[in-house]
N, C-alpha and C positions, 0 to 999 in steps of 0.2 A: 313548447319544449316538453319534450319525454320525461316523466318522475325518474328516478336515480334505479338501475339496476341493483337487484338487491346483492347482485354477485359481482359488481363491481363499479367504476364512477359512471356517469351520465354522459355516456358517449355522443351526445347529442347536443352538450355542452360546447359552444363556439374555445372556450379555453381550454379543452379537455386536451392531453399530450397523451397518445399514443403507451408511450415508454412509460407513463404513470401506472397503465392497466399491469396487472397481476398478470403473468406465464409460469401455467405448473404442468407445463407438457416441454417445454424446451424443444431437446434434438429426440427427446424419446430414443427406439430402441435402434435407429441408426444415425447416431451423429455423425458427422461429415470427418474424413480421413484428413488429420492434420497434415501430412505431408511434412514432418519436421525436416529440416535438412540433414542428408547423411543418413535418412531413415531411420534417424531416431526415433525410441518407442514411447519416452517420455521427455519433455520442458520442464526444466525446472526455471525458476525464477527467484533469487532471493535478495529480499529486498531490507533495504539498511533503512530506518524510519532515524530522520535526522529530527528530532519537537525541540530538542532541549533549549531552552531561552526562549520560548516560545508558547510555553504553558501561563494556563490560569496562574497569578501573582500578583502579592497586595503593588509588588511596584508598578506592575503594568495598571493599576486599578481597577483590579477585578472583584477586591472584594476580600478575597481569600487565598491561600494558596492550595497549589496542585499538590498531590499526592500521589494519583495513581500509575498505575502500573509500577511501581517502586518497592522495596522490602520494607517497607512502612506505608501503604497506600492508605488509611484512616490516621488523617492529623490528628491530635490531641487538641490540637487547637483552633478554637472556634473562629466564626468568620469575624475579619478585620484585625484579625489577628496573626501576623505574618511568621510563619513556619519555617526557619534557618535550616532546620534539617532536612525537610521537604528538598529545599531548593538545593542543598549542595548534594543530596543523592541526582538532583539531574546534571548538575553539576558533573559530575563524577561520569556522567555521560558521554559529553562532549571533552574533557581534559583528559580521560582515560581508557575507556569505551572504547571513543571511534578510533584511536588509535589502534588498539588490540586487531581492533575485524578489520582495519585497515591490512592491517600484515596478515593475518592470515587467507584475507582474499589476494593482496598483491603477489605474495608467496607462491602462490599457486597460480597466479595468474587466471585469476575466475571473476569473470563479469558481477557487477550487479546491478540492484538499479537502487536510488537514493530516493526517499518519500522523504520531499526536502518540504519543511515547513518555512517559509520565506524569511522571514525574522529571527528565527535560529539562526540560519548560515551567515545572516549581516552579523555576526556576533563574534564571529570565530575564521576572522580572514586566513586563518592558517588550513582549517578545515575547507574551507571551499577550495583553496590552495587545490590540495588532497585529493578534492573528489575533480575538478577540471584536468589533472594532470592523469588519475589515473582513468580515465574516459569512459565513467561511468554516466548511465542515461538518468535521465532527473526526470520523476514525476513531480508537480506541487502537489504538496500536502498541507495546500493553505497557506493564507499568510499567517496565520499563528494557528496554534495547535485549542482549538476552539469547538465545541458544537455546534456544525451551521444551521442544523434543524432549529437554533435557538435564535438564529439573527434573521434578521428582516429583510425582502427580497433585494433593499436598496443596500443594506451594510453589505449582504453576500454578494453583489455587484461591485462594490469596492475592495471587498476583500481578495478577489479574484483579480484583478486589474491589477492593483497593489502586488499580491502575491511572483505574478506576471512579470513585471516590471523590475523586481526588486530577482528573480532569480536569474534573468538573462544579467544583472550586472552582476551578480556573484560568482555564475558561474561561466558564463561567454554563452550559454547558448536557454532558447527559451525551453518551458518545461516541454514534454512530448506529451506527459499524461495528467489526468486530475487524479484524485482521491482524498476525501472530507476522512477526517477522524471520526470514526465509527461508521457513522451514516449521512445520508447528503439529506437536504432539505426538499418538498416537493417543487421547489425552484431549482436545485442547484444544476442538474444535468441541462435543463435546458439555458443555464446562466452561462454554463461552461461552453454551448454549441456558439452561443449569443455571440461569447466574447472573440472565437472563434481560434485556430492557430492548434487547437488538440487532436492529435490523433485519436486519442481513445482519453475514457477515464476505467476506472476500477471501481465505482462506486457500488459495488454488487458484488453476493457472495454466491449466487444463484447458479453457479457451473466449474465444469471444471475446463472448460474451452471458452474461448472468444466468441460475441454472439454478438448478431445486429439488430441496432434497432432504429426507431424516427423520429425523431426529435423537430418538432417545428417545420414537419414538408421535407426533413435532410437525412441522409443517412448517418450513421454516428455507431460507433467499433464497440463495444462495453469489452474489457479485460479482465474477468472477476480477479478476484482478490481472495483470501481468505484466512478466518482467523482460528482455523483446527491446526494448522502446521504450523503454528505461530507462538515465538517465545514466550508472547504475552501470558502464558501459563502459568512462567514462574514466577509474576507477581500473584497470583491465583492459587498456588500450594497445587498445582497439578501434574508439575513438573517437579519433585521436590533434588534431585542432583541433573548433573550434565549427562550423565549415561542415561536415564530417564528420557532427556528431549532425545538424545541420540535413538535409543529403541524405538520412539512414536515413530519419527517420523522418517526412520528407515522401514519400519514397517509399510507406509504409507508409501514409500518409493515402492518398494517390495509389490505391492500388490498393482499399482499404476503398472509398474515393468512387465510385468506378468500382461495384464489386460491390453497393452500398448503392442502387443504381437499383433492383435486384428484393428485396436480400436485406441490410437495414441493420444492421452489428454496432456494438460499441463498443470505444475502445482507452481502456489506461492508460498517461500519460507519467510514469513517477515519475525527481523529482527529488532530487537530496541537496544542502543548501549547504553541504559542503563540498569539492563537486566542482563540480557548473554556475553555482555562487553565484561561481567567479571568474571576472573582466572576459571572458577569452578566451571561455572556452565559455558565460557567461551572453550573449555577444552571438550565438552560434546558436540561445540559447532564444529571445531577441528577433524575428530573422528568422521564425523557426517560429511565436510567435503572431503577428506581420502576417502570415505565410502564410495560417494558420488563418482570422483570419475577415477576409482579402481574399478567398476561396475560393467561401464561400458553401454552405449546406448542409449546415452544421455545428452539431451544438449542443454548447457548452464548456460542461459543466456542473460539480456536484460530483458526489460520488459516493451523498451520500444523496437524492439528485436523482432518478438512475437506478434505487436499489434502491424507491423508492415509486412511481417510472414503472411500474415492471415488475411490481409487486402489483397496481397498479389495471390496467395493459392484460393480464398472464397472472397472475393468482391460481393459489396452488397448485390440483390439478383431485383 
């Protein structure tokens, strides 16, 4: 066996997965013609990140509790030591939040897609209610809102199964996609082909289109994802009012539109309720969908929308 490439793993490696190697050439300077329907020049995607009951928590026995992404993400209180406040800002997620971007998506009648963390939704049968009726597409986002690069090939195998299992009864149907909080494990994509029933996961930030790749001898969709058009800012101070997220990432539409005359990509806007679900910054999400489709040349879809767009117009080759 071959010593280890110094630019990358040891392809010679009977374990070695394909999909693990680094790609810093992608589509280069002609990426492939989306073909959106309607000849739209941009996809947007935005995605409602369901965690809340589902984060680190001394109840769940984790030790500590969560804070992040919250307007207090650094507890005061050290570990084993459970954080009341913590928990009812996520709190304030799911009893308040989801209801907000509820109506102002149903309002408008604007798709999204749900990065449903499995143990959240068993939590809140009126929310799952919500999201079945209004036929939105459901990626998992885990059975709990976890780091999987921290669990063990065999936990992230139950985790996935569990997650699986436990979304088709909340919401009648199985997930279409994956995506791990933050980043997946050098196990998880091919844990996900394993278990098998995915169209695509999101486990990547590395484009702005759909790209394939092989997993295990198979072919397998990747749907990046991304966290630049993403509320998570305003737990960050980067976003400090709703006109703020409203400016970014009309900018960011702005320049896509523009470039989407010869060369159409897609973006993702992930939300959290319990950040843009309050009144201030849910009314820059408000602005931003009347932007969206007063604009024209947009298609607001979900995200298992694009991943079966993108089989039928580029099939793996």
């Amino acid at each position: 066996m071959s010593a280890p490439d110094r630019d990358g793993p040891n392809r010679d490696d009977p374990n070695f997965q394909p999909h693990l190697d680094r790609d810093m050439v992608g589509y280069g300077r002609t990426p492939p013609h989306a073909n959106w329907p309607g000849g739209a020049r941009l996809a947007i995607n935005f995605v409602m990140n369901y965690e809340e009951g589902s984060e680190y928590s001394i109840p769940e026995g984790d030790g500590f509790s969560e804070g992040s992404l919250t307007d207090s993400p650094d507890s005061p209180n050290g570990p084993g030591s459970r954080d009341l406040a913590a928990e009812s800002m996520f709190e304030y997620g799911t009893r308040v939040g989801f209801w907000r971007l509820h109506r102002l998506f149903t309002e408008r009648n604007l798709p999204l897609t749900v990065n449903a963390c499995a143990l959240a939704l068993e939590r809140n049968d009126e929310a799952a209610a919500a999201i079945r009726e209004s036929g939105w597409d459901i990626c998992c986002h885990g059975w709990r809102w976890v780091n999987h690069f921290q669990l063990s090939e065999a936990e992230e195998r139950d985790h996935i199964a569990r997650a699986v299992a436990s979304l088709e009864r909340t919401t009648g149907a199985k997930p279409a996609g994956w995506y791990c909080r933050h980043g997946p494990s050098v196990h998880t994509r091919r844990l996900v082909v394993e278990h098998g029933g995915f169209l695509y996961d999101s486990d990547s930030y590395a484009d702005e289109l759909p790209y394939w790749t092989e997993v295990s001898g198979r072919p397998h969709l990747v749907v990046p994802y991304s966290l630049t058009t993403n509320d998570s800012k305003f737990a960050r101070n980067h976003f400090p009012t709703g006109d703020d997220y409203f400016a970014f990432v009309k900018d960011a539409i702005d320049m896509l539109w523009e470039e989407g005359a010869t060369s159409p990509r897609m973006m993702s806007c992930g939300l959290h309720l319990r950040l843009i679900g309050h009144p201030s910054r849910a009314a820059g999400l408000a602005k931003l969908l009347d932007y969206v489709q007063e604009k024209g040349g947009i298609w607001v879809t979900g995200r298992r929308d694009i991943a079966e767009h993108w089989v039928r117009e580029h099939p793996h080759a």
